[in-house]
C-alpha positions in Angstrom: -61.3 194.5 24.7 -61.5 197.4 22.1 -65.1 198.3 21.4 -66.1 198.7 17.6 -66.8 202.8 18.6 -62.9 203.0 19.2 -62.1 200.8 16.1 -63.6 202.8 13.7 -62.2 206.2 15.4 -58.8 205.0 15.2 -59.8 204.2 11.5 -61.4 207.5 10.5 -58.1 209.2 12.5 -56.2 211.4 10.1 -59.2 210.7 7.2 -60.2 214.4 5.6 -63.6 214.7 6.1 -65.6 215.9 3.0 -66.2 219.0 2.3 -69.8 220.3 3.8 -71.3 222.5 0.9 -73.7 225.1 2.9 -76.6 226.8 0.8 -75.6 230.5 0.1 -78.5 232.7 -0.7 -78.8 234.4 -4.3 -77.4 237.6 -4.6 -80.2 240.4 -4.8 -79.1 241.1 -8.2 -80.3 237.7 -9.5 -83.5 238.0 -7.7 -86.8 238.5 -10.0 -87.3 242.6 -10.5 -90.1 243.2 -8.2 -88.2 240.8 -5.2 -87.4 244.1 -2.9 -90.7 245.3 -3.0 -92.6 242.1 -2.3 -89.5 241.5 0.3 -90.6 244.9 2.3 -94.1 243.6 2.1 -92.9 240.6 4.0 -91.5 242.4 6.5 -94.0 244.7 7.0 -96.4 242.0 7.8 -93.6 240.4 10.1 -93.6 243.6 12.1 -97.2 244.2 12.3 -97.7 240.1 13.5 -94.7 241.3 16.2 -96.7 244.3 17.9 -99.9 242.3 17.9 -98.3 239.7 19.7 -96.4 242.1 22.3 -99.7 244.2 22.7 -101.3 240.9 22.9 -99.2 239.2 25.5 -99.5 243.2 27.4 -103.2 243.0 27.6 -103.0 239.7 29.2 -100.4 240.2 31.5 -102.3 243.3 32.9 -105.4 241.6 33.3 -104.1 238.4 34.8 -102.9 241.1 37.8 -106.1 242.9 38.0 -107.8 239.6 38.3 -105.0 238.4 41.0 -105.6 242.0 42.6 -109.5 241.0 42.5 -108.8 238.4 44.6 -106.9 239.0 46.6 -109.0 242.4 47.4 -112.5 240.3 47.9 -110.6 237.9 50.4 -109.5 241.0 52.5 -112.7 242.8 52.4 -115.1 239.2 53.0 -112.5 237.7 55.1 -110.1 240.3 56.5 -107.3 238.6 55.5 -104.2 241.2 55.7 -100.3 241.2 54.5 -99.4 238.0 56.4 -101.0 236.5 53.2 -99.5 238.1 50.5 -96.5 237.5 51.9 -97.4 233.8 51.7 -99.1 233.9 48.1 -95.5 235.7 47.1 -93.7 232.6 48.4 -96.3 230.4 47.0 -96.6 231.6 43.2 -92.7 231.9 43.0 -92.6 228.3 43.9 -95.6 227.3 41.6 -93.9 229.1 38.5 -90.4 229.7 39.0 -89.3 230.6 35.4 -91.9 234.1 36.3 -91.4 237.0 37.9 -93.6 239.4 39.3 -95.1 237.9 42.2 -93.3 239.5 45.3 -95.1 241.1 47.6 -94.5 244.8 46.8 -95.7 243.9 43.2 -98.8 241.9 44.6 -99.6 244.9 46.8 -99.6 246.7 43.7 -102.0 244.8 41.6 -104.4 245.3 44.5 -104.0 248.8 43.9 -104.6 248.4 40.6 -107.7 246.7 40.6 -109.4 249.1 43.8 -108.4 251.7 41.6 -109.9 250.3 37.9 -113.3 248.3 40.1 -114.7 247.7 36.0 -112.6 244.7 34.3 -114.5 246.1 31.3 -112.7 249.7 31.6 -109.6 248.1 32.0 -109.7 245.7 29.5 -111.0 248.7 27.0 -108.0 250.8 27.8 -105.6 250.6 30.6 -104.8 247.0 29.6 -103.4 249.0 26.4 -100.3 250.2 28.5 -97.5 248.5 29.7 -97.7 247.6 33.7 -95.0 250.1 34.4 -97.3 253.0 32.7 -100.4 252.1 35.1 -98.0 251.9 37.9 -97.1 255.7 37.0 -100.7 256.1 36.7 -101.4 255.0 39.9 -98.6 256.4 41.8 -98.9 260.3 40.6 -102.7 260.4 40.3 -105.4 260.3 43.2 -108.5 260.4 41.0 -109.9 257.8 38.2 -110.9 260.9 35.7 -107.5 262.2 35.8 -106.1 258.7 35.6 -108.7 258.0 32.6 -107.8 261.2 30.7 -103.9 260.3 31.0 -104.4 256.6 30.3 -106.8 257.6 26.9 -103.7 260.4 25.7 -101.0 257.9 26.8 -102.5 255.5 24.2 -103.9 257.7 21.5 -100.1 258.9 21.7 -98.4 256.1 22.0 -96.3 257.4 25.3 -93.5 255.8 26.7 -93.6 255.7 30.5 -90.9 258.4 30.8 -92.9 260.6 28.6 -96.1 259.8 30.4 -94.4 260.7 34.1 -93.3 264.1 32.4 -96.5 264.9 30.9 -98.3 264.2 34.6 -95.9 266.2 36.1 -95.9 269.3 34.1 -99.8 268.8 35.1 -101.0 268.7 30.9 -104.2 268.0 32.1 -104.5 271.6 33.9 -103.1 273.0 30.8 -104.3 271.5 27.7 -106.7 273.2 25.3 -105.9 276.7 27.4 -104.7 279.3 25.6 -106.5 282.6 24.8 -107.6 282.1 21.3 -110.3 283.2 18.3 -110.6 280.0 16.8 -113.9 280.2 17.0 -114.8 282.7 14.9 -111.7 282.6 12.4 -112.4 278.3 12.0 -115.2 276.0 11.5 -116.4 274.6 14.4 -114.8 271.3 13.6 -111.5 272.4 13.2 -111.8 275.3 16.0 -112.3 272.5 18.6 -109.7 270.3 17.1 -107.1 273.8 17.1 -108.3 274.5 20.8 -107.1 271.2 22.2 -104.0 271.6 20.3 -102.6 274.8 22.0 -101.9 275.0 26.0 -101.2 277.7 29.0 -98.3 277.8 29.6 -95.9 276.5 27.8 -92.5 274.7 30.1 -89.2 275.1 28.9 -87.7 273.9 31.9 -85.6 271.9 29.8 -83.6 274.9 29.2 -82.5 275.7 32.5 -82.8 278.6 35.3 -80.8 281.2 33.6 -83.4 284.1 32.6 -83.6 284.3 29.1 -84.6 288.5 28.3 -83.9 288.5 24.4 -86.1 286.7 21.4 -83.1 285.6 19.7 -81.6 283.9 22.7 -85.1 282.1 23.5 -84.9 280.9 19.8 -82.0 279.6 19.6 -82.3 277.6 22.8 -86.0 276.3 21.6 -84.2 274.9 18.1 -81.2 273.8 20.0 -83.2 271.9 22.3 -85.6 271.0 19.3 -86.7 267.6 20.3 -87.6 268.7 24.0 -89.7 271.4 22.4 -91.9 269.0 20.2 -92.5 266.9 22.9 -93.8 270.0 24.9 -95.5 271.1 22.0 -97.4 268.2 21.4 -98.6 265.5 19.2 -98.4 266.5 15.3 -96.2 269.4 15.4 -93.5 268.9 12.6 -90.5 271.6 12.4 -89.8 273.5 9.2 -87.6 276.2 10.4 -86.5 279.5 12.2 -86.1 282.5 11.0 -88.0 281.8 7.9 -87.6 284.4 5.2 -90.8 286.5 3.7 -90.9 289.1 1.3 -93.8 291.6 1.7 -93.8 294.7 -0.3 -90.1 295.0 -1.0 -89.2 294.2 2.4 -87.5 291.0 4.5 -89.9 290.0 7.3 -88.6 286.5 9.2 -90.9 284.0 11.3 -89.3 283.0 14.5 -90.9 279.1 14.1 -92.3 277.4 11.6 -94.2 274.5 11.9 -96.4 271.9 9.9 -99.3 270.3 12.1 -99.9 266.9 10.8 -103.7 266.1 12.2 -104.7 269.8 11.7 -103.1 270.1 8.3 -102.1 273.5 8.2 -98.9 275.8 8.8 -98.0 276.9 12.7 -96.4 280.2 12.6 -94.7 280.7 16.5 -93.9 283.9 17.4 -91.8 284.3 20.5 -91.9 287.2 22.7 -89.2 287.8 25.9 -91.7 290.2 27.7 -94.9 291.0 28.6 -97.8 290.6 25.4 -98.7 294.0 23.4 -101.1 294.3 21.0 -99.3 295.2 18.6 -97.9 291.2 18.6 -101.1 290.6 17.7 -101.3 292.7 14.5 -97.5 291.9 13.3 -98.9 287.4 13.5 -102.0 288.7 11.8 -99.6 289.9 8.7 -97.8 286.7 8.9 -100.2 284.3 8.9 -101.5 286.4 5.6 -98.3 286.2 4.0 -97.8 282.5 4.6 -101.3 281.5 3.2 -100.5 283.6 0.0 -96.9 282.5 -0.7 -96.2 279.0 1.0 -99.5 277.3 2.2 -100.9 275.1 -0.5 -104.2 275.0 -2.0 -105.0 271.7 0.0 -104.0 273.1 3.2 -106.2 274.7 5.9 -105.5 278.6 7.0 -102.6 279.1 9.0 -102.5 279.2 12.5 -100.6 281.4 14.8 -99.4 280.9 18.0 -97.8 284.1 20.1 -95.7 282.8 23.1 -95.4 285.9 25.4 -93.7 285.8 29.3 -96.4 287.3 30.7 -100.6 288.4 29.4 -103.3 290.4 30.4 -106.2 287.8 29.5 -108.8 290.8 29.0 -105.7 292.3 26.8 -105.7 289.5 24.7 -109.3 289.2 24.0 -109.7 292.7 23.2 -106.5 292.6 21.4 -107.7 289.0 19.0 -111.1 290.2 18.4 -111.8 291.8 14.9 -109.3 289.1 13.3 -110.4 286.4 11.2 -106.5 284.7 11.0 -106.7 282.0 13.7 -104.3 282.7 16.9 -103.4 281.8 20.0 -101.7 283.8 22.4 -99.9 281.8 25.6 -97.2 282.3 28.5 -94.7 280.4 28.2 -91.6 279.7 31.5 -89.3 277.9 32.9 -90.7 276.9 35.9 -94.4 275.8 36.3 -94.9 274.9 39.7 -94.8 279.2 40.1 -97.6 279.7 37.7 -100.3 277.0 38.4 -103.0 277.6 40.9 -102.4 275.9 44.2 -105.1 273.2 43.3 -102.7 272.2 40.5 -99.5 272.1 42.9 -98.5 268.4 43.9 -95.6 267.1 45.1 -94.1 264.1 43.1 -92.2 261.6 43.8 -89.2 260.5 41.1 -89.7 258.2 38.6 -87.6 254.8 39.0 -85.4 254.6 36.2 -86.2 251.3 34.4 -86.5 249.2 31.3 -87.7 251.0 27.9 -91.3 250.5 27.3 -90.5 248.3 23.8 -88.4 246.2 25.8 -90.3 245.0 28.4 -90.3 241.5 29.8 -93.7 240.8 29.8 -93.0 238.1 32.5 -91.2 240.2 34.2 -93.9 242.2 36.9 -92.2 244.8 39.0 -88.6 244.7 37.9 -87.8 243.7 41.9 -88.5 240.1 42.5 -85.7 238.5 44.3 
């Protein structure tokens, strides 16, 4: 018996089908004039709606593991209960939501961490629950104390830090060096902008991104800085924009050339860096002081605030320096700057670190996705 299905197959067999006519979009050229403006609107609004709704699903995620960390922390201290049991919640939640991850024990074990180390929900929803899970785990690993862990946490989001760049800052110890250069920003800048300057400049400066090999000459530091430009911004810091090396002046019929130029964004104002191989002199001092003149007269405009100079030296006499920057009204900074810091800092600031786990990028996270090692 032949079924009517394989009748009318046999029929249709060797039939053309019709044509099907797809919808092709216009061609921008036909659109109405102001169509690629209002287009870019759309997709701004598109992207914004798209980093709401990852921050949004972040902030969740985090709290739902403080919350499980909560628990699982007042069982053990009203109950005693020990690893036997997160061992057996591990098991349990993996079951109860298979199409998660981030419930094995390791990452469990962390989220009790996390939440003996953050006792305040209200602190963590306010800021840590504004980082990814793999930022707070970097927070957590390298720190020991919750105001260094708060200080990081409040720069890694006012800064918008990737976890890489957040285990680099915390191990070049910012904290210790932030806002420490020898300076007269106090009497050459309003107080506003003198405690704004101050926290933009540190002591020292780490270029170990350029190696071991002793570098003895200006020119060969320079190059290197520019050549490793991006490394150097990051050490620099937030709102440092490069304009150039080497930039050309004309004082008095003669050639004069800034080793770095820079724009700072939040300050608003020129950064003139002058680099020095050796120890400081204060004769550095006076030669920034006529820079920092010239480039207020010839290239800072009238909107800007007065340029600021920063001397980078290998080694300063701090009682040199102050003695040295006192009597100017041009606002400067005067820093050491090396290759390796562990030498420099004071023992308090020594640590030993342990290496960060090379894992997803912070814009692609899975936000289902806990530790990176369920199984």
């Amino acid at each position: 018996m032949v079924s009517s299905n394989d009748s009318n197959t046999r029929k249709n067999r060797g039939r053309k089908l019709p044509d099907v006519q797809l919808p092709v979009a216009e061609g921008v050229s036909q659109m109405p004039a102001d169509y690629g403006t209002w287009l870019l609107h759309i997709k701004q609004l598109v992207a914004q709606e798209r980093v709401r709704m990852v921050m949004s699903a972040n902030a969740a995620l985090v709290l739902l593991y403080w919350d499980i960390g909560r628990a699982i922390l007042n069982k053990q201290e009203a109950q005693g209960w020990g690893t036997r049991v997160i061992d057996r919640l591990s098991h349990d939640l993996k079951q109860a939501f298979p199409q998660m991850s981030g419930f094995s024990p390791r990452n469990l074990k962390y989220m009790r961490s996390f939440a003996s180390a953050w006792p305040e929900r209200a602190i963590v929803q306010r800021t840590v629950a504004q980082l990814p899970w793999r930022s707070n785990l970097i927070l957590l690993e390298k720190l020991d104390t919750p105001e260094q862990r708060l200080w990081y946490a409040e720069k890694a989001i006012a800064q918008g830090m990737s976890k890489d760049v957040l285990a680099l800052q915390i191990e070049s110890q910012w904290h210790a060096r932030q806002g420490s250069a020898s300076h007269n920003f106090a009497v050459a800048l309003p107080p506003a902008e003198s405690d704004m300057a101050a926290q933009a400049f540190k002591d020292p400066y780490l270029f170990d991104f350029l190696g071991t090999a002793p570098l003895r000459r200006e020119a060969e530091l320079e190059q290197k800085l520019v050549d490793h430009i991006q490394h150097f911004l990051l050490e620099l810091g937030q709102g440092f924009a490069f304009v150039g090396k080497q930039v050309h002046l004309e004082l008095g019929g003669r050639d004069f050339y800034l080793d770095l130029l820079f724009y700072h964004l939040h300050l608003r104002c020129y950064v003139v860096v002058e680099l020095k191989a050796g120890e400081f002199e204060p004769s550095h001092v006076s030669q920034l002081n006529i820079y920092l003149k010239a480039v207020d007269d010839l290239l800072r405009h009238q909107d800007d605030k007065p340029t600021i100079g920063l001397l980078l030296v290998k080694n300063k006499n701090k009682t040199l320096v102050e003695y040295a920057l006192s009597g100017h009204t041009k606002p400067m900074g005067v820093a050491n700057w090396m290759q390796q810091l562990q030498q420099a800092l004071p023992d308090e600031f020594k640590t030993s670190l342990p290496t960060v786990e090379e894992i997803e990028s912070e814009l692609q996270i899975d936000f289902g996705s806990g530790d990176g090692h369920d199984n």
